[in-house]
N, C-alpha and C positions, 0 to 999 in steps of 0.2 A: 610410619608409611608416608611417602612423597605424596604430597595433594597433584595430579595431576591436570595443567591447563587442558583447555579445550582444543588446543592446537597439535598438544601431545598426544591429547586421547584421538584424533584424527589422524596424525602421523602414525599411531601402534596401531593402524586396521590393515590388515590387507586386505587392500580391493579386489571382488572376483570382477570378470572381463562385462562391459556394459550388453553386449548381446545377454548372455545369461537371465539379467536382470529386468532386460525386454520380453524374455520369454517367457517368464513368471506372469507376464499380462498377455499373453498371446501375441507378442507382436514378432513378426519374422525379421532375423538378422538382414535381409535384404531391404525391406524398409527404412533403418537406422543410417544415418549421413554421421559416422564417426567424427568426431573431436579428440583420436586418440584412443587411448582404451575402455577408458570411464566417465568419458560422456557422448550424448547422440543427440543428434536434432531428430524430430518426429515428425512426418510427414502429415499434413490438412487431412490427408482421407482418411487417415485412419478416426476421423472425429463422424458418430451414429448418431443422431439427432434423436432418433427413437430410442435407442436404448441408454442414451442419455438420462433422459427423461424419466425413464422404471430403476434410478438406481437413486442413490441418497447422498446429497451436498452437507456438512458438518461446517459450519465457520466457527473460527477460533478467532475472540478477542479479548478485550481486558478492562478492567473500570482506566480510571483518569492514572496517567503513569507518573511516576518519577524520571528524571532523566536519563536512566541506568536500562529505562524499559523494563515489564514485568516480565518477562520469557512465553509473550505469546510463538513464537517461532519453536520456543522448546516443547513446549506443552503442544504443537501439533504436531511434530515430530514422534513426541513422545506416545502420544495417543495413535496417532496410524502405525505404532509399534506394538501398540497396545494391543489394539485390536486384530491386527494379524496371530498374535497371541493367542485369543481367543477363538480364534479361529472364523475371522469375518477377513475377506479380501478386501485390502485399504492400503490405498494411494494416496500419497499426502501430495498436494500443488498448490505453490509459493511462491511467492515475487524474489526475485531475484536480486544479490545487494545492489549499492551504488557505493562507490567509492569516499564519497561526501562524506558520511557516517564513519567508513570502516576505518579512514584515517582522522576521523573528530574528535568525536567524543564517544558515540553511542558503541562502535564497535559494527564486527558482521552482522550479517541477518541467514548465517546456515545453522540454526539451532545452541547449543551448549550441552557440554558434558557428555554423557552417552546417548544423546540424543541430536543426531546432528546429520546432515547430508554430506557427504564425501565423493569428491575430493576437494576438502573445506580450504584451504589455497585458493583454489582456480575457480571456486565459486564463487568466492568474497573477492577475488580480482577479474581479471578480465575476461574471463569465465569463456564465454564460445563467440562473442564479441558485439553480442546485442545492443547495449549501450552505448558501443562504439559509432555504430549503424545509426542508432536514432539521432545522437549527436550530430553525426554527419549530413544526416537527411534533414534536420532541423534547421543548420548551419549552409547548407546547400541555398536553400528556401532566403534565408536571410541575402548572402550573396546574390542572387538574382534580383531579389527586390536593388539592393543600391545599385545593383547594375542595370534596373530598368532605370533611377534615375538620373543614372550618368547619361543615359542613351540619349545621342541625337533623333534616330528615326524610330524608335517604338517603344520611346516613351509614355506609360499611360497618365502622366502629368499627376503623378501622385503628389498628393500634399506631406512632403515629412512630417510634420507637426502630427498627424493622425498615424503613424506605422504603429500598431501593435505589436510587431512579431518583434520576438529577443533571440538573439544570440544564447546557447547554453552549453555547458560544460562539467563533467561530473564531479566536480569539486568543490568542499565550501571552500567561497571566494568573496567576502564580502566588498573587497574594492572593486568587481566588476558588478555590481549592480546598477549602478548612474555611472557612463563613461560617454564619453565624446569622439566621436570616428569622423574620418574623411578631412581629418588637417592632412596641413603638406602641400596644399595644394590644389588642382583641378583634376592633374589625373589620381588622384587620390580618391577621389570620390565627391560626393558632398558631402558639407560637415552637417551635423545634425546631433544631435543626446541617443543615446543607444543606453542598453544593460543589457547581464547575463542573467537567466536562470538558470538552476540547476536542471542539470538533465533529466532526475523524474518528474521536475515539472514543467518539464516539454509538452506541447498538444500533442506530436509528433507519439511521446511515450505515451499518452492520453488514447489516442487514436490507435495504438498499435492495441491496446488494452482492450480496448470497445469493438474491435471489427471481428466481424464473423467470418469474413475469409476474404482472398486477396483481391478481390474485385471490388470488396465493401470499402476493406482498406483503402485501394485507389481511390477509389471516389469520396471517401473523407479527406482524403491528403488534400484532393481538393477546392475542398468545400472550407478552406481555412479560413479564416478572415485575413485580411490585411491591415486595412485603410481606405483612407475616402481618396479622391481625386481632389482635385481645386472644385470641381465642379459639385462635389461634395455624392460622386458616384463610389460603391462602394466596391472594393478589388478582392478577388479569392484566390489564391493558389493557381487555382484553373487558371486564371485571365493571364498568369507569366507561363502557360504550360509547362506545373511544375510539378504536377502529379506524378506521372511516368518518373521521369527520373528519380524524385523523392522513391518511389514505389522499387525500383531497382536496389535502392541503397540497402530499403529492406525485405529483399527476398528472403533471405534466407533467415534475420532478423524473427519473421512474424513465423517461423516455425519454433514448436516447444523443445525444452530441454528435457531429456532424461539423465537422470540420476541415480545414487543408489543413497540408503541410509546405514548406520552402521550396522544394523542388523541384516543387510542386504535386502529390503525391499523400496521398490519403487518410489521415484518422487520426480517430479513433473516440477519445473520452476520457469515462468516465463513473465517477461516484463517486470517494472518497479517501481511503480507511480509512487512517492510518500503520501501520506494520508491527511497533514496537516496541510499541506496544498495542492494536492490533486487527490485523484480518487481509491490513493491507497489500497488498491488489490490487483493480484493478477487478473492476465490477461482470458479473454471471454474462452477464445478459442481452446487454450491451457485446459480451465474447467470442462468446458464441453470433451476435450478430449480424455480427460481424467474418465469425468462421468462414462464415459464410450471403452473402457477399459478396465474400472475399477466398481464394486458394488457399494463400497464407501469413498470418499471423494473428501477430505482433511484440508480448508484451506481455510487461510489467515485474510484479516484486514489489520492497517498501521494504527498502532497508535491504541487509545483510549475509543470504546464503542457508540462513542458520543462523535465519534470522527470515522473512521473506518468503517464499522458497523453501519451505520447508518449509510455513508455512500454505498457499499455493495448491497445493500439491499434495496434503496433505495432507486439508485442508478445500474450498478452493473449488475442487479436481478431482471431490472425490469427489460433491460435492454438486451438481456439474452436468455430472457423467458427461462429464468432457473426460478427452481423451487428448494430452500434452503429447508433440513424439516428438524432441524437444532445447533441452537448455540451455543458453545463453551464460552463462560466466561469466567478468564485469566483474573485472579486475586493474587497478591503477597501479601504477607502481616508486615511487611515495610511496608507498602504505599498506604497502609489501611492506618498506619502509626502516623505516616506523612499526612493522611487527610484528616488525622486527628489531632493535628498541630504540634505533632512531635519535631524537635530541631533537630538537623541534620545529623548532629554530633550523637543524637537518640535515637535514630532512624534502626541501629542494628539492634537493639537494648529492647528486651522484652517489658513490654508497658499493655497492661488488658484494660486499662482507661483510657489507653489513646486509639488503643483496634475500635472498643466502645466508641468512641466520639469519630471515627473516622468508617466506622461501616454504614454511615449513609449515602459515599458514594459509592459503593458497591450498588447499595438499593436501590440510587437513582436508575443504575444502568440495567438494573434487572427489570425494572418498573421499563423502562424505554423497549429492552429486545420485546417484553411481550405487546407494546404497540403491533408490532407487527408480526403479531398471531402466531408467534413460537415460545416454544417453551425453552429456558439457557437451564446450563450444567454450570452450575462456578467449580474452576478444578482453582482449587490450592498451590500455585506453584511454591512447593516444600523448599526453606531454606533451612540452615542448623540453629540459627537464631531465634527459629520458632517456637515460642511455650505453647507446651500441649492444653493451656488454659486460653489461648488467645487461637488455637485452631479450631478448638470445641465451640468458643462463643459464634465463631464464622459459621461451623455446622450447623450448630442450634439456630441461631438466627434465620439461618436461609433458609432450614425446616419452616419456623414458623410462616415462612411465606413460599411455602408451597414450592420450594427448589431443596435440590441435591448437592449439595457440597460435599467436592470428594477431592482428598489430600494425594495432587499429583508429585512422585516424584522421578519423573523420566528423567531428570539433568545427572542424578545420582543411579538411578538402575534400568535406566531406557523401558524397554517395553515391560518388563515385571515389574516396574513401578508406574505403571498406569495401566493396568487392568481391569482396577475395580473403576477407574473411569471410563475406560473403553466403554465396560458394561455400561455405569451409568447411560452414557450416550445413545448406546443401542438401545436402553430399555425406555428413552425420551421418543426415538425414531421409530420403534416400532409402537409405539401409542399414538404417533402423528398421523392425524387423519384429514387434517385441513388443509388450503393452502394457506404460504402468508401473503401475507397484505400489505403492499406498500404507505407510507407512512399518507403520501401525495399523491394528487394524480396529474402529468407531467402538462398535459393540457391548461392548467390552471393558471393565473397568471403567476410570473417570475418574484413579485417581491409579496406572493401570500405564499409561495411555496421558501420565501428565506425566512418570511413569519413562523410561520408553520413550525419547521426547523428549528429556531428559536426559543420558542414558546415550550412546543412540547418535548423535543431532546435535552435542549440547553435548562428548561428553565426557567427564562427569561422572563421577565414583565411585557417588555416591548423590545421593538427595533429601531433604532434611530438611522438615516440614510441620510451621510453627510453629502454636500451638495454635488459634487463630482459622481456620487452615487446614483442622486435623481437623476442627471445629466448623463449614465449609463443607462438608467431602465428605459427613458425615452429614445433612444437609439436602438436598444433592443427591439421594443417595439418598432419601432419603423424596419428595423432591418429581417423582422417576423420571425424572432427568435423567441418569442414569449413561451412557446412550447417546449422549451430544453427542461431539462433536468437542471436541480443547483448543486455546486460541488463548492462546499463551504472553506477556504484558506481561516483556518484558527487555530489561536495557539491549543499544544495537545496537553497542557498542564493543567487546564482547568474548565471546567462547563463553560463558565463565562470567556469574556475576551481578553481576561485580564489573567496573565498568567501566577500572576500571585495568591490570587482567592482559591483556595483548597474546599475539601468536602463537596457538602452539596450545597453551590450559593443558591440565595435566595433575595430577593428585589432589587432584582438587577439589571441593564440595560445592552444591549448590545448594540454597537457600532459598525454599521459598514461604510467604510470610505471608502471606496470604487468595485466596480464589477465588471471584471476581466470576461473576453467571451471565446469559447474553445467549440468555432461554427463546426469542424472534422468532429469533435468528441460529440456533439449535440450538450452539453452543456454552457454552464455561466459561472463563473467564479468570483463570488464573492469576497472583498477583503476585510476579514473583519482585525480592529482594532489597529495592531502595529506590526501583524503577520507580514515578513519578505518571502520572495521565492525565490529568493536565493543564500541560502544557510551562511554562518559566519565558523571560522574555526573558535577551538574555544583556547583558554591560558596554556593549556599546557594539552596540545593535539594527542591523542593515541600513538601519532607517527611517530612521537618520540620515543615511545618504550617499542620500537620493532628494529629485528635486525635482520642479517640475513648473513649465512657463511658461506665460505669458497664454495663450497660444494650444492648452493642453492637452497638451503635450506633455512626456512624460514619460521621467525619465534616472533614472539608477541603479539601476534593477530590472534582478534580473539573475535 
């Protein structure tokens, strides 16, 4: 029998029409702004703040990844299939891919196998044109600023030397990260050092993620930072009146997407900050509106829970008053082989000495979500390379510290293969009695809240703050940003900042060399070690195994 790609198993569904799929949540076809047949933008009102509130948020993450990623996006797919199974109403809401990945290395972010959102094309590309929006509005903002300092009469006498703001673009591109603009010339501009980020690590996509509705939005747009003056006056967004228009690009932008999944129930996908440098989860408004709709509510953070994890509960719980009341977290017996110093060439090869030696980053990560006063589900994402001797040691183990380990296999049977995890999950949420607790409290100062982080997420000994570092916190400070949230840029391969150290390091140090400031996000961005924000392609792109035939149809996206 033919192994079917994820591309194909997406291509053999037919889609029923996206009204349908709206009404299954109460929502009336006249609400829905069409994309077509099978997608809809969702209108702000339909988001209930109270009954928000009386329903139940599920986040799905994973220990420290391999580069392949462990199928957190599958495993919550999987699971709000699950549990509709079971018969609990569950909505799954999810970030939305970037481009960067789908043609890199990593691939899409719509699920795998029979577990997947559709129409898996148009979501892994230009999907209903969000990304596009932010870009634009991002790149707007940049244009105004060199055009204040071309200006004769209302110039605000910025100092170039100080411009924060970059240029971005959703592609990895690593020759635009240090570039040089405005040769040619005078009317060319001025010359000055410029770079690109990538587009999910725009403020702009930051800010679209963080606002509660479009008023808040505007006035984050701008509340951006810029730069100093000569006079060493600091400039916002506001001061080039660039809110409004930023705010136009993204009208339609800051409304959610709806979707269906292959089993045809709902899925909500908006925004797609990456986690290793920005705050990796969707957008506020997405979950509130999920919660406003659904009685289970299935979302993801990027990356390793040492990174995702931690920001959305940290930052985007606290920032839109959600109550998360269980974790899933995503394990493979690769990455547990990888943390157990298994070599590449072993990673597939059943080894129960290297799951042994590599299940202490699992238990780093299980020991961290109960910081903050929840109890996690490790679901097993099921591969065939799996020995039933190295899935048992995962169960046993987790038993002995008081978690549930349950072998998900939604990539191979969608919702029948996560039902004893559904349960799981429900029988964690309905014994949830407390709330959780943020790790920090956002009042505190900016570099005891990257200790903090550090010390008890990561691990660490200490923090070391190279001098460009100190030279940021004192700026913060003056500019009364000490009260933001921290949103850690680190690589997702390892606790440490050091992407080579596997498992669970120990006496170790962390470095931050500068800290970026995101005034619209109400955050600070930390850089720790040799982390860019702006991704590189790798040897040999994904974009070369894709093709596409006369007739539009398209292979090798995965």
């Amino acid at each position: 029998m033919k192994h079917l790609s994820d591309i194909e198993i997406a291509q053999g569904k037919v889609l029923i029409h996206i009204n349908k799929i709206a009404a299954k949540i109460g929502i009336n076809e006249d609400d829905l702004e069409l994309y077509g047949k099978y997608k809809a933008k969702l209108p702000l009102t339909l988001i209930d703040n109270e009954k928000a509130k009386q329903n139940n948020l599920v986040l799905v993450t994973a220990i420290t990844p391999t580069p392949a990623g462990e199928g957190k996006t599958t495993v919550s797919i999987g699971l709000t299939e699950g549990l509709n199974k079971i018969g609990k109403q569950a909505i799954a809401v999810l970030r939305e891919p970037s481009l960067g990945p789908v043609f890199g290395i990593k691939g899409g972010a719509a699920g795998g196998g029979y577990s997947q959102v559709v129409p898996m094309e148009d979501i892994n590309l230009h999907f209903t044109g969000d990304f596009n929006a932010i870009e634009k509005a991002n790149n707007l903002l940049a244009a105004l600023i060199d055009n204040n300092l071309q200006s004769s009469c209302c110039s605000f006498n910025l100092d170039p030397r100080t411009i924060l703001w970059k240029r971005v673009i959703d592609m990895n591109d690593r020759a635009l990260r240090k570039i040089t603009i405005g040769l040619g010339g005078t009317a060319n501009g001025i010359p000055r050092e410029d770079g690109f980020n990538i587009t999910p690590a725009s403020e702009v996509m930051a800010i679209l993620c963080m606002a509660t509705d479009f008023k808040d939005l505007k006035e984050r747009l701008g509340d951006i930072f810029i730069g100093f003056t000569f006079e060493k006056k600091p400039i916002f967004a506001r001061d080039l009146k660039a809110e409004n228009a930023m705010a136009i690009l993204l009208k339609d932008a800051i409304k959610p997407n709806l979707v269906q999944t292959l089993e045809e129930n709902p899925a909500i996908l908006h925004g797609g900050p990456f986690a290793n440098i920005a705050q990796g989860t969707n957008s506020i408004i997405a979950t509130k509106m999920g919660l406003s709709l659904s009685n289970y509510v299935i979302t993801e953070a990027g990356f390793g829970a040492d990174l995702g994890a931690e920001k959305f509960l940290n930052i985007k719980c606290v920032a839109g008053d959600l109550n998360p009341k269980a974790v899933v977290l995503v394990a493979t017996i690769r990455a547990l082989r990888h943390h157990g110093s298994a070599k590449k060439e072993g990673l597939n090869t059943p080894n129960l000495a290297f799951v042994k030696a590599g299940f202490c980053n699992l238990e780093k990560h299980i020991e961290n979500i109960r910081k903050f006063n929840i109890e996690p589900v490790v679901a097993i994402n099921s591969f065939i390379n799996d020995s039933i001797d190295e899935v048992n040691f995962i169960i046993d183990e987790c038993k002995k510290l008081g978690v549930q380990a349950v072998v998900s296999e939604g990539w191979a049977k969608g919702g029948d293969g996560t039902k004893k995890l559904a349960q799981a999950v429900v029988n964690v949420v309905e014994a949830t009695k407390t709330k959780f607790k943020p790790l920090y409290d956002w009042k505190s100062p900016i570099q005891e809240k990257i200790e903090k982080i550090a010390t008890e997420i990561y691990g660490a000994d200490r923090v070391d703050f190279d001098k460009k570092a100190k030279l940021n916190l004192k700026r913060i400070a003056r500019l009364g940003f000490n009260d933001f949230a921290v949103c850690m840029a680190k690589t997702q391969k390892s606790f440490s900042d050091n992407e080579f150290i596997v498992g669970r390091p120990t006496n170790f140090v962390v470095t931050v060399r500068e800290i970026e400031i995101a005034a619209g996000a109400r955050f600070v961005i930390p850089i720790l070690g040799q982390m860019m924000r702006m991704p590189g392609l790798p040897s040999i792109p994904a974009s070369e195994g894709m093709t596409i035939d006369d007739n539009g149809k398209i292979s090798g996206l995965s």
